[in-house]
ROLUM-931900 format. One record per atom (N, C-alpha, C): residue in one letter; x, y, z. Coordinates in steps of 0.2 Angstrom, whole numbers, padded with zeros to 4 digits, always signed. Layout:
BEGIN
AXYZ
...
END
This chain:
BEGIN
X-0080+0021+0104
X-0075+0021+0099
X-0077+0025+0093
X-0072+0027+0091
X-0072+0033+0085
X-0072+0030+0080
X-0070+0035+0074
X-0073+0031+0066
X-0065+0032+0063
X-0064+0032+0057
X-0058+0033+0052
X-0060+0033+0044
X-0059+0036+0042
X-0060+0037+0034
X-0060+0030+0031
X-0062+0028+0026
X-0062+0021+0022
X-0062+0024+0017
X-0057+0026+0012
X-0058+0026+0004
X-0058+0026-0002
X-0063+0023-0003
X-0064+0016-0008
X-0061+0020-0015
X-0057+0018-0017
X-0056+0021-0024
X-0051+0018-0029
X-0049+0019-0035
X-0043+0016-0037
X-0038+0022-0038
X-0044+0027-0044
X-0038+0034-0044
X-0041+0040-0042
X-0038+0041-0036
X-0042+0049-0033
X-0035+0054-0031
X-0036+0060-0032
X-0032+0065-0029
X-0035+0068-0023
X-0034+0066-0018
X-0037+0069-0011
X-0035+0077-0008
X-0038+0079-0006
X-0036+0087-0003
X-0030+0087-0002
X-0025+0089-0001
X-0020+0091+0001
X-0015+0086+0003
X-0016+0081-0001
X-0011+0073-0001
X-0005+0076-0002
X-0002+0082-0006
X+0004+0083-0003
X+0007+0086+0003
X+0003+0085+0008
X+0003+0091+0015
X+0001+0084+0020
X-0002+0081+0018
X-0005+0079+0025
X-0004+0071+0021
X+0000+0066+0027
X+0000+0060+0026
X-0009+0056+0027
X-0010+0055+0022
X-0015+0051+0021
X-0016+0043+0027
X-0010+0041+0026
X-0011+0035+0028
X-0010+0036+0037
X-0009+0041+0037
X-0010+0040+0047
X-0018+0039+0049
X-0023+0043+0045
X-0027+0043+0046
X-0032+0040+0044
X-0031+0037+0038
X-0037+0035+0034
X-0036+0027+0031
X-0041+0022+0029
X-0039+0017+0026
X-0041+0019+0018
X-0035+0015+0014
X-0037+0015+0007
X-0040+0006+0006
X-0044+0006+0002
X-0045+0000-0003
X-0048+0001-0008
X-0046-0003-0014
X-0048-0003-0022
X-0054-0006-0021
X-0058-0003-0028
X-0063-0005-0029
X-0065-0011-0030
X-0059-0015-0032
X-0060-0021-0035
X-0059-0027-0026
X-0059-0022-0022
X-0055-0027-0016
X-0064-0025-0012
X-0069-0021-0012
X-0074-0019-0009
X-0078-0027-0006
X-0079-0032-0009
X-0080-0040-0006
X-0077-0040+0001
X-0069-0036+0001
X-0066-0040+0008
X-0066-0035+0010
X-0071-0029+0012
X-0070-0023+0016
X-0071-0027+0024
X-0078-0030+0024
X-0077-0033+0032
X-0072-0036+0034
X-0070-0041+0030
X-0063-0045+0034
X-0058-0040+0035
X-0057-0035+0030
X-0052-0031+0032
X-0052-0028+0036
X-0057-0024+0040
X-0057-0020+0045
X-0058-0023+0051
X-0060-0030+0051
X-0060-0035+0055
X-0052-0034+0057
X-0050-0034+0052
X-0042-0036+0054
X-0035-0032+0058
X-0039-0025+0057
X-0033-0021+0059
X-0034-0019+0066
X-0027-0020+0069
X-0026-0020+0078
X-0030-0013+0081
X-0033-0014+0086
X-0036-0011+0088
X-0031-0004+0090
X-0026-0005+0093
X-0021+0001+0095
X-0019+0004+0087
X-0018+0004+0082
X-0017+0004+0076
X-0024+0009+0076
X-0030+0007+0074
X-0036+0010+0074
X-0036+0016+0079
X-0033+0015+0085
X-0033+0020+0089
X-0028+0027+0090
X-0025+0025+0085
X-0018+0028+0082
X-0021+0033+0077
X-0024+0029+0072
X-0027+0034+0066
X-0033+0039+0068
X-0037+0036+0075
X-0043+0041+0076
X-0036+0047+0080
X-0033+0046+0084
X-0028+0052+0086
X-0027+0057+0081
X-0025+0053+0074
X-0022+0057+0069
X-0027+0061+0066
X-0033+0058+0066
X-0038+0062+0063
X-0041+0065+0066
X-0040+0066+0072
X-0041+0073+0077
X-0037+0078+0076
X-0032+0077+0075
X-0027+0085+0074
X-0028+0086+0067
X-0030+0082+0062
X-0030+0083+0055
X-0039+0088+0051
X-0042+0083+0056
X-0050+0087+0055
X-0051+0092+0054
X-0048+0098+0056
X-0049+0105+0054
X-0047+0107+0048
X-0044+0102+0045
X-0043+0106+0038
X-0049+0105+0031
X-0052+0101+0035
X-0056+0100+0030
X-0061+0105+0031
X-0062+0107+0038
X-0071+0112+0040
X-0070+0118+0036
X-0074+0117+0031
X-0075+0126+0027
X-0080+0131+0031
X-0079+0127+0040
X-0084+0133+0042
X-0080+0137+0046
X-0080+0144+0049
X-0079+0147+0052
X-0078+0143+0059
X-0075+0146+0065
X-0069+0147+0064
X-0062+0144+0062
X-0065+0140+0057
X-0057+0133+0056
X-0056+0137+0049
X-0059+0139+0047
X-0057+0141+0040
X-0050+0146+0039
X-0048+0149+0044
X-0043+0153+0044
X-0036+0154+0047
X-0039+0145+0053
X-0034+0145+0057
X-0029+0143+0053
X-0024+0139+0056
X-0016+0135+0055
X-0017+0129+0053
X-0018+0127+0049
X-0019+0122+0046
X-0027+0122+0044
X-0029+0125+0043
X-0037+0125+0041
X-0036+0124+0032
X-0042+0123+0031
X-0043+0124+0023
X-0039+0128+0017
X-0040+0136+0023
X-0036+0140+0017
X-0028+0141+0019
X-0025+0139+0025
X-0019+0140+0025
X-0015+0131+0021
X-0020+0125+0021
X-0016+0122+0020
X-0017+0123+0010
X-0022+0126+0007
X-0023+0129+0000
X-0018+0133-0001
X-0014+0138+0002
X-0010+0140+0001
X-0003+0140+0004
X-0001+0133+0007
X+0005+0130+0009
X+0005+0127+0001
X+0000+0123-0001
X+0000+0119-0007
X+0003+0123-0014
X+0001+0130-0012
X+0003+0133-0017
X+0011+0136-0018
X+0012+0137-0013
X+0020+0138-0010
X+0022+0130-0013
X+0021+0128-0013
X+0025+0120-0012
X+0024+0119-0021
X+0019+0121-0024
X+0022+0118-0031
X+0022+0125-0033
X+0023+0129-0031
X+0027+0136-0037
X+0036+0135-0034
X+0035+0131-0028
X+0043+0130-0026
X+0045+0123-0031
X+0044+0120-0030
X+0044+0112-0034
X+0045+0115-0043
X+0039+0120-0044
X+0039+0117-0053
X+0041+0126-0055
X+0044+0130-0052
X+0048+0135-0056
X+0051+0135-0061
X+0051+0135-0068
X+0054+0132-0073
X+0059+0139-0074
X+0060+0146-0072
X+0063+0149-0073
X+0070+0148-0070
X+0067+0147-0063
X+0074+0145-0058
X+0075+0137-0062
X+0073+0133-0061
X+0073+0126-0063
X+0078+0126-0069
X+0076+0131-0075
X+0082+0130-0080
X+0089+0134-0079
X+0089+0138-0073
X+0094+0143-0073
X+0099+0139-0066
X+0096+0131-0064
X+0100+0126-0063
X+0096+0126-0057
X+0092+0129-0051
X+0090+0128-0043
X+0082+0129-0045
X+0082+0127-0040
X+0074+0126-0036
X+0075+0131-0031
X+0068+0134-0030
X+0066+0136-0021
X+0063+0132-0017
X+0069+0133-0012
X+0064+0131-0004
X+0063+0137-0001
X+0057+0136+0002
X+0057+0143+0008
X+0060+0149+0004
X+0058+0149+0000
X+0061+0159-0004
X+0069+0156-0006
X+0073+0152-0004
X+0079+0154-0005
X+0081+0147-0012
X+0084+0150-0017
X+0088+0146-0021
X+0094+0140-0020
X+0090+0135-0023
X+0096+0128-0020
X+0097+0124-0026
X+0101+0124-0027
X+0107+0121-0033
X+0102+0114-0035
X+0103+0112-0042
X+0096+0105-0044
X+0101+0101-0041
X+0106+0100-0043
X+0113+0096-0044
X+0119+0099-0037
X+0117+0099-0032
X+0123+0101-0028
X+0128+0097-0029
X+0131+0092-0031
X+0138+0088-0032
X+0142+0094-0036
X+0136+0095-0041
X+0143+0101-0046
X+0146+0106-0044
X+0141+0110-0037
X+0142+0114-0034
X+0149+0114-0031
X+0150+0109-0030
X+0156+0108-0023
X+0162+0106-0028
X+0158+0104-0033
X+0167+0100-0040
X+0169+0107-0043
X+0165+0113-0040
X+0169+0119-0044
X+0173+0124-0037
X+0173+0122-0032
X+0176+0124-0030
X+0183+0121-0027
END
């Protein structure tokens, strides 16, 4: 049997939490809960465990900052620079005040209801 992240933390920003669902892969628990690590791991179904090592096979390569993962599809530096498309699209304050946001290059209404009430 394989292993699964254990996070012990209360407030962390994890690598690329906006790109990559945390919870398929990993366990979280607060600091304050580290007394009941055993029972809790004790506790989660074995097909659930077996779930999250899957997930963390196909997720692993984003973390290797070693050659050859570094520049694949999902490696470190392409999901670095998905993250960065994703909040210059999100926090555009140009487009943002001139009423839309970018997806994918293209401009989308903040408020599409009004779009539709002017036609």
């Amino acid at each position: 049997m394989g292993c699964i992240p254990v996070l012990i933390s209360d407030y962390t920003v994890y690598p690329f939490q906006h790109i990559l669902d945390y919870s398929k892969f990993a366990l979280f628990l607060r600091e304050s809960e580290l007394p009941l690590l055993e029972d809790w791991l004790d506790n989660i179904p074995l097909q659930k465990l077996e779930e999250m090592q899957m997930a963390l096979k196909i997720v692993r390569n984003s973390f290797l900052y070693k050659s050859p993962h570094l520049l694949k599809r999902y490696g470190p530096v392409d999901l670095s620079l998905r993250a960065l498309v994703l909040q210059r699209n999100v926090w555009d304050p140009i487009a943002y005040l001139n009423g839309s946001y970018a997806i994918e290059g293209k401009l989308v209404p903040v408020f599409p209801e009004e779009e539709t009430k002017d036609e």
